[in-house]
C-alpha positions in Angstrom: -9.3 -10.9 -3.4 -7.5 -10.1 -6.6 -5.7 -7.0 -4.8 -4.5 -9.2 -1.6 -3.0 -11.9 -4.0 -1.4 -9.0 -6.3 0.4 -7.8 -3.1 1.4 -11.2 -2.2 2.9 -12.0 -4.8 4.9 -8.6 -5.1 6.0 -9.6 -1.1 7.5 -12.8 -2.5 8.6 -11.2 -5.5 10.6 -9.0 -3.1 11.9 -12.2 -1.0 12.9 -13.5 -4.0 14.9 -10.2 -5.7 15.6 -8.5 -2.9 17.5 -11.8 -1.3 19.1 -13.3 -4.3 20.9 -9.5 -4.9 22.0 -9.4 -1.1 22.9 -12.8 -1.5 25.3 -12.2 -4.6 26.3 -9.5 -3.0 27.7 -11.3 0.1 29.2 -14.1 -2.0 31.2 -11.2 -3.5 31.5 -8.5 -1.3 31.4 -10.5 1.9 33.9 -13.1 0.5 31.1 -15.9 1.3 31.8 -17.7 -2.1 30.0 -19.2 -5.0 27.8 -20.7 -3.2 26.0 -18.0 -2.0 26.1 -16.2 -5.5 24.5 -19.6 -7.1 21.9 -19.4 -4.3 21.7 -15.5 -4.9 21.3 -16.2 -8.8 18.0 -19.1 -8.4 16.5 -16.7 -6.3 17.1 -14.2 -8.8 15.2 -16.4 -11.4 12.8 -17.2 -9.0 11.6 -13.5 -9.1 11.3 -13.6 -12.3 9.1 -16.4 -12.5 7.0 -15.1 -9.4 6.6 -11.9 -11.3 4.8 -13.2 -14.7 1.7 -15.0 -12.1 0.6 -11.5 -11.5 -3.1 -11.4 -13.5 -2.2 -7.7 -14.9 -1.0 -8.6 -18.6 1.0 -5.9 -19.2 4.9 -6.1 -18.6 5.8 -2.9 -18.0 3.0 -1.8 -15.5 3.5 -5.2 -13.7 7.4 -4.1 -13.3 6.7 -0.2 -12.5 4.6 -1.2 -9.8 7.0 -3.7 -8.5 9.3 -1.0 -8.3 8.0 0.9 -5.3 7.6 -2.3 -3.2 11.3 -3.1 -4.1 12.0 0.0 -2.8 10.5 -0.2 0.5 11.7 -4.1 0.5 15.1 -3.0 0.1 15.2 -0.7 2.9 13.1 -3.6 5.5 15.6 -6.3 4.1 18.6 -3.9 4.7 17.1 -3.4 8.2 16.6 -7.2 9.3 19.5 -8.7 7.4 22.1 -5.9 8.0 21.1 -3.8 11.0 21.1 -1.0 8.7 19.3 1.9 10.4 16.6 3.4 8.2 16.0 7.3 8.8 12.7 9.5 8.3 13.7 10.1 4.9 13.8 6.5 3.9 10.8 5.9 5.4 9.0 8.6 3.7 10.6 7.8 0.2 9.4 4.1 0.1 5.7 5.4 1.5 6.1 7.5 -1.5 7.0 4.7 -3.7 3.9 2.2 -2.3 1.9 5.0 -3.0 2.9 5.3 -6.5 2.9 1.3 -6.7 -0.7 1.9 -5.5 -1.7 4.1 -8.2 0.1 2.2 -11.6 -1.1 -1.3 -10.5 -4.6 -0.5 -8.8 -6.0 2.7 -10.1 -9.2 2.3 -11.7 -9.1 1.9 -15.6 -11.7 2.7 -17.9 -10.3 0.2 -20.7 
């Protein structure tokens, strides 16, 4: 149980930094205004806050293995949001990036 609420909490970690950075980056790049970089900004926070309920103590582990799922979340986000069209390659790197996510947060540890 501990593992399924570690990965759902990296999921909405993911909704949360992975959508406030597209949404800055429509208020910007897409002209869409402050409105959307405000929004983009809370979320931003939001992930922030989402990230320090994981029950791993250590920062820097919790934020390495967050990295492989942004990865991956990145490339779905890109897909649904922007009809950007992933290739084996990408698919293959974030696969390699949940694995590594998989191995810093869950290995076994002998401490």
């Amino acid at each position: 149980m501990v593992v399924a609420r570690s990965v759902a909490l990296f999921a909405v970690a993911a909704l949360f930094e992975v959508g406030g950075a597209w949404l800055v980056w429509q208020g910007i790049r897409e002209h869409k205004g402050w409105v959307w970089i405000g929004a983009g900004v809370v979320a931003l926070g939001l992930y922030g806050v989402v990230a320090t309920l994981q029950s791993d103590d250590d920062f820097g582990r919790v934020l390495a293995a967050y990295g492989g799922i942004f990865v991956a979340g990145s490339i779905a986000w890109g897909m649904v949001a922007d009809g950007y069209r992933s290739d084996r390659w990408d698919v293959v790197g974030a696969l390699v990036c949940l694995a590594g996510m998989a191995v810093i947060m869950y290995a076994p540890r002998g401490n």
